[in-house]
C-alpha positions in Angstrom: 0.0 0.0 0.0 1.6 3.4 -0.6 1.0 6.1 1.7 -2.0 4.3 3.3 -2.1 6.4 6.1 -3.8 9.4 3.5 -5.5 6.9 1.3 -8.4 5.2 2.9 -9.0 1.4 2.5 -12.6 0.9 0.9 -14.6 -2.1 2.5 -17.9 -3.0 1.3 -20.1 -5.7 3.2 -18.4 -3.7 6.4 -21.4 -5.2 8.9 -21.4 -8.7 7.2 -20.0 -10.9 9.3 -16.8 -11.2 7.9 -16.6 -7.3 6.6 -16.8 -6.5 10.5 -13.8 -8.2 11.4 -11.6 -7.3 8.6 -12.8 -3.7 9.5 -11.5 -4.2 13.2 -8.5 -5.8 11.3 -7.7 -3.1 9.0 -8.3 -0.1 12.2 -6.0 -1.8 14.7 -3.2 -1.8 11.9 -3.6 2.0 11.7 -5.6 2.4 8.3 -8.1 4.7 7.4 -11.3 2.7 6.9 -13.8 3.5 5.1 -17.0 1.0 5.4 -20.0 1.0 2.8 -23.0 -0.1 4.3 -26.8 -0.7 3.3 -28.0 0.8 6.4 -25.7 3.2 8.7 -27.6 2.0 12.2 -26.5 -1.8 11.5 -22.8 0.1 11.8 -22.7 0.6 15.5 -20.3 -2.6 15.8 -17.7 -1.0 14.0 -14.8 0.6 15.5 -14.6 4.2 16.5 -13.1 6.4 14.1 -14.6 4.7 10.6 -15.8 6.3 8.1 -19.2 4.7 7.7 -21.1 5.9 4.6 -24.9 4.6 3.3 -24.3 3.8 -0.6 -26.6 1.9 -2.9 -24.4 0.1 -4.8 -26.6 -0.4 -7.4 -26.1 3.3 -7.8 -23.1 4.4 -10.2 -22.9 8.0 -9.3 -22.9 7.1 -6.1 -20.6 4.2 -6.1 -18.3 6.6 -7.9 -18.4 9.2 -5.4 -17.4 6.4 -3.0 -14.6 4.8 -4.2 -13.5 8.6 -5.0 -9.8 8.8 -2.9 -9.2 5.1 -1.7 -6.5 3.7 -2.5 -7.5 -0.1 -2.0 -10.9 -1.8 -2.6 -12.2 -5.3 -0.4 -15.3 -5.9 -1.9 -17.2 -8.2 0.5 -20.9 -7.2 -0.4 -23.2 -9.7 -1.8 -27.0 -10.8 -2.3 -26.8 -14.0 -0.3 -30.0 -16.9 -0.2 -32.6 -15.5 0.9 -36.7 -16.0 0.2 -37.0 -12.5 -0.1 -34.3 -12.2 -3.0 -35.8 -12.5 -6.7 -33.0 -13.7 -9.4 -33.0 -10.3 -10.6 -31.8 -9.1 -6.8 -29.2 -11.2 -7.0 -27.6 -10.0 -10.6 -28.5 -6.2 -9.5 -26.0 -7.0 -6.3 -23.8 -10.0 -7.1 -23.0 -8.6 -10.6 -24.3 -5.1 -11.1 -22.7 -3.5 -7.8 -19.6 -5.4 -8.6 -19.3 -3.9 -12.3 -20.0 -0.5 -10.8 -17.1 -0.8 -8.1 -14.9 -2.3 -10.6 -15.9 0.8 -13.1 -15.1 3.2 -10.5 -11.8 1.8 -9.4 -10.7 1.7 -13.1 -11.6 5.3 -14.0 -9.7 6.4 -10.6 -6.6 4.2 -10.4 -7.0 2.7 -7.2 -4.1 0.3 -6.3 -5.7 -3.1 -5.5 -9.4 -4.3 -6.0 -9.7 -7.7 -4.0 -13.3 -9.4 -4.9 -14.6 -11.5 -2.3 -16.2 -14.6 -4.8 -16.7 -18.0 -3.1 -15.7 -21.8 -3.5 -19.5 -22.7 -4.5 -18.3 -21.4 -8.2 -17.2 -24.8 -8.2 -20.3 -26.5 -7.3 -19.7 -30.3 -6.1 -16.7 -31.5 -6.2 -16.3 -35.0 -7.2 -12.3 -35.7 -7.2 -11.6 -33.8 -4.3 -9.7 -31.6 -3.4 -10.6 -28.8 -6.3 -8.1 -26.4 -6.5 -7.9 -22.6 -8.8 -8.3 -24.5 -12.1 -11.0 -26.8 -11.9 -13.5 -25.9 -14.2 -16.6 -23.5 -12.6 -19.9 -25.5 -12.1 -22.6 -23.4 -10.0 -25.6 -24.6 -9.1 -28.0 -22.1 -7.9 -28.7 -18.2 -8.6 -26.1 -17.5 -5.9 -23.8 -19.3 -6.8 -24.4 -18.5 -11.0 -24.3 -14.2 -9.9 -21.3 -15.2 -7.6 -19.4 -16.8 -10.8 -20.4 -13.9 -13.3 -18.7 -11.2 -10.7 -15.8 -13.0 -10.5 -15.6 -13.6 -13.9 -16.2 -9.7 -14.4 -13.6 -9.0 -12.2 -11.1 -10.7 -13.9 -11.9 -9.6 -16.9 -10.9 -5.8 -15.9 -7.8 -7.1 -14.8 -7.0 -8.3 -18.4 -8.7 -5.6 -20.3 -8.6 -2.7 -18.2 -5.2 -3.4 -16.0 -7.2 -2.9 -13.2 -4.9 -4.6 -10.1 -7.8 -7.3 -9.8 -7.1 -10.4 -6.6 -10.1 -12.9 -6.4 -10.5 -14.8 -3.3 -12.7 -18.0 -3.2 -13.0 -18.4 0.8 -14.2 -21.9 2.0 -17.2 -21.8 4.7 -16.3 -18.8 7.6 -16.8 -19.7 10.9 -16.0 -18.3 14.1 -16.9 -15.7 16.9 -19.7 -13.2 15.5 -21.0 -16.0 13.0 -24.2 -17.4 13.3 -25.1 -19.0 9.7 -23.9 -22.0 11.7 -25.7 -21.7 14.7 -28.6 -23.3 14.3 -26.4 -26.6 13.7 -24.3 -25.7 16.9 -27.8 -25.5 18.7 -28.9 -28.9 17.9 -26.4 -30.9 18.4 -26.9 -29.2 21.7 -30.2 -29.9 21.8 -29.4 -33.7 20.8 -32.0 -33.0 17.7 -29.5 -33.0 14.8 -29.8 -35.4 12.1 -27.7 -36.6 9.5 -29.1 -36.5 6.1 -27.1 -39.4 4.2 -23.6 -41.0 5.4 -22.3 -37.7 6.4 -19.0 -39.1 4.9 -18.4 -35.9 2.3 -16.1 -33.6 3.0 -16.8 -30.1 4.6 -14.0 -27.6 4.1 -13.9 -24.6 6.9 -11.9 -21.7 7.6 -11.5 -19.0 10.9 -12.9 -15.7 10.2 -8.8 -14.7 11.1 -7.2 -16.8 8.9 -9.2 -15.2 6.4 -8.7 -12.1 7.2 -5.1 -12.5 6.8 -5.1 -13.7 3.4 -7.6 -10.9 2.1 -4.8 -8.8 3.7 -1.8 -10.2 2.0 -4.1 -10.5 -1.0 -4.2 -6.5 -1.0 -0.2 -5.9 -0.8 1.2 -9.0 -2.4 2.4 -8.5 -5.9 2.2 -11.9 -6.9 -2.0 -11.5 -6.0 -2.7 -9.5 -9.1 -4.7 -10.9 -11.3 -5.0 -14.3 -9.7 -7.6 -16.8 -8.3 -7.0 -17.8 -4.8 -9.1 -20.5 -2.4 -8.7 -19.5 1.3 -9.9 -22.2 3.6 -8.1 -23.7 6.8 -5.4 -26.4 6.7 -7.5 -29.2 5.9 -11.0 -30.7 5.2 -13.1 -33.4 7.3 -15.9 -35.6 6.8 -19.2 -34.1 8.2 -19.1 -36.9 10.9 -16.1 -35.7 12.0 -17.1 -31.9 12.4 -20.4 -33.1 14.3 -18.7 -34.8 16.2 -16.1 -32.3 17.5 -18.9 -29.4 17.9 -20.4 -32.7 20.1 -17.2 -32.8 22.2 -16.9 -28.7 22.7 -20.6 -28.7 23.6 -19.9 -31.5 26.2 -22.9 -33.2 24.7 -22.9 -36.7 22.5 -22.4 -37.3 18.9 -24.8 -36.8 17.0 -26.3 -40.5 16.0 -29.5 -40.0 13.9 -29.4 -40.6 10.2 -31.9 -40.4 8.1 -31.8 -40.7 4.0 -31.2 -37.3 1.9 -33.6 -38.7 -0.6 -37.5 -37.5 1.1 -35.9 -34.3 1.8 -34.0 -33.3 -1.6 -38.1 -33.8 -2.3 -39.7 -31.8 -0.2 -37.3 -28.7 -0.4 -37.5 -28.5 -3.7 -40.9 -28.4 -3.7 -41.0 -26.1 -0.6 -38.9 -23.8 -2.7 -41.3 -23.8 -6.0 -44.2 -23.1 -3.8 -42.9 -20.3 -1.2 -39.8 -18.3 -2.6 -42.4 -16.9 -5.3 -44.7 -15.9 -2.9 -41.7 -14.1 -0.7 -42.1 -17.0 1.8 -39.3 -18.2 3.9 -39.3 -22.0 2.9 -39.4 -24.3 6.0 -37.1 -26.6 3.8 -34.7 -25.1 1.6 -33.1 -27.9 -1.1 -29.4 -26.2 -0.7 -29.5 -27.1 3.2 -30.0 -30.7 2.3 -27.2 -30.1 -0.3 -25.2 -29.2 2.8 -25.3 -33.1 3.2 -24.6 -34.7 0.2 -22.1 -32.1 -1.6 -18.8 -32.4 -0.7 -16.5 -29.3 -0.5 -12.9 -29.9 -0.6 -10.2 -27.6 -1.7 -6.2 -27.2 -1.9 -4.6 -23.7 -0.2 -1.5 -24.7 -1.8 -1.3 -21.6 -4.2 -2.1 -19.2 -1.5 0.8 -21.3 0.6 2.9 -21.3 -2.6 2.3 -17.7 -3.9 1.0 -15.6 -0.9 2.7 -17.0 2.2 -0.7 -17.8 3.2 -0.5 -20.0 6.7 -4.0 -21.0 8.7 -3.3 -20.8 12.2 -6.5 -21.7 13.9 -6.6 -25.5 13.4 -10.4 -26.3 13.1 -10.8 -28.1 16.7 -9.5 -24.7 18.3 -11.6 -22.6 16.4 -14.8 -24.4 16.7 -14.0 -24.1 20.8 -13.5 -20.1 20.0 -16.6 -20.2 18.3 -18.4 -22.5 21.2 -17.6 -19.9 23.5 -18.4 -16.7 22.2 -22.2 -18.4 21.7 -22.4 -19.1 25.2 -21.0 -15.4 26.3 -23.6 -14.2 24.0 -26.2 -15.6 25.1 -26.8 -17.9 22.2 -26.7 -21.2 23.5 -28.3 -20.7 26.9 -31.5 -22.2 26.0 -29.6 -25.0 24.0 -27.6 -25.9 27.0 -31.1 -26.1 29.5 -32.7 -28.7 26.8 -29.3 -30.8 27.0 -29.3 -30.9 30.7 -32.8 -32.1 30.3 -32.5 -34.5 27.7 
């Protein structure tokens, strides 16, 4: 980064999960933040003295005006599932915004643009582990949008010379996450269920480790205009995850299976009925995908290229993550029904 201490560090997606902490990331190193956000009072958990503005990305003018004097670009925003989201919210975000950041960075000569993608461009992966060239295969509108950004993305780094890095994280867990709390809360609750062997592979990494390589994504020289899959040091079987969240609960492993089969079914047909009516679905057919599509990557280019090293081994982050649900308050009620059961 050249003089980065007068050229702020653009972070959109700043209240996501992940934006937060590369926020808090990026303040305690001494940079000037600048976090774009949907709404500003969803900002309050950001550090004192960042520079929170309200943009609708969809906006160019006022994407423009935002990217106007930064120097570096993390672009973390996205249209993720959601009942309420139509296909055409998820181009409009996942594509549009992203075309309109990447059009404003071009036209102002910022020095790095690092797009936040994700390693469901990839879809299933049969032969595992995947790495940066196997061939994309998306299988849902997120997933599809999620592609065509990064795709866009690269392409300004060959046409337009924009300083383009891509990062492909693996699923982020840790404290301030709760996409994964409601499978935290039953195996707590002893009411998890297997949906098929469990035996395919779930690839995670620590909201930290992450961090990191966005960071050294930003400043590396090698980064520009490269692919990289950021995920921890290795991938388990879903057994095995359920089975250590079992152990840092204190509770037992999870022992219910059921076939995937009844329930590929019925979400799929939840989904046709409900998402069209703006109905959150009470099965969605993705979470039974969580259970039968294995996602399992190599970090060896980010090793190779980056000097990209996980250091939260995933036993030690899920006991991070265990604790800062029960200081939260999050797995209170969880803990009552285990002492019952």
């Amino acid at each position: 980064m050249s003089d980065p201490s007068t050229r702020p560090v653009l972070v959109t997606g700043a209240t996501g999960f992940t934006g937060n902490h590369l926020v808090r990331a990026l303040a305690k190193a001494g940079l000037p933040v600048r976090a774009i956000v949907r709404a500003t009072s969803r900002a309050t958990g950001l550090p004192p003295g960042v520079d929170v503005r309200q943009v609708d990305l969809t906006n160019p003018a006022a994407v423009a005006q935002a990217v106007e004097g930064t120097g570096i670009i993390f672009h973390l925003a996205a249209a993720f599932r959601e009942a309420a989201h139509r296909d055409q919210g998820y181009w409009e975000i996942n594509v549009g915004a992203t075309r309109n950041l990447l059009e404003a960075a071009a036209r102002q000569g910022v020095e790095r643009f690092v797009h936040c993608s994700t390693v469901g461009v990839l879809g299933h992966i049969d032969q595992p582990p995947a790495d940066e060239t196997t061939p994309y295969s998306p299988g849902d509108i997120y997933q599809r949008t999620k592609c065509e950004g990064e795709m866009l993305a690269l392409g300004y780094a060959r046409e337009r010379g924009l300083a383009v890095s891509v990062a492909r994280p693996t699923a982020i867990y840790g404290p301030g996450d709760t996409r994964l709390l409601k499978m935290f809360r039953m195996i707590a609750n002893g009411t998890f269920v297997m949906l098929g062997l469990g035996e395919i592979y779930y690839h995670m990494v620590y909201v930290d480790d992450l961090v990191e390589g966005l960071r050294l994504m930003a400043v590396h020289p090698e980064a520009v205009g490269e692919v990289f899959i950021l995920g921890g040091e290795g991938y388990y079987p879903l057994t095995a995850i359920a089975g250590m969240i079992a152990q840092n609960l204190g509770v037992r492993r999870p022992r219910l299976r059921l076939p995937a089969w009844p329930f590929q079914l019925a979400g799929s047909l939840c989904e046709r009925i409900c998402v069209p009516l703006g109905v959150e679905p009470p099965i969605y057919r993705r979470r039974v995908d969580f259970f039968t599509k294995s996602r399992a990557f190599s970090i060896a280019k980010a090793k190779q290229l980056l000097g990209y090293r996980p250091l939260v081994g995933l036993e030690a982050g899920l006991r991070k993550t265990v604790a800062w649900y029960r200081s939260n308050g999050h797995l209170a009620l969880a803990a009552s029904l285990a002492t019952i059961v």
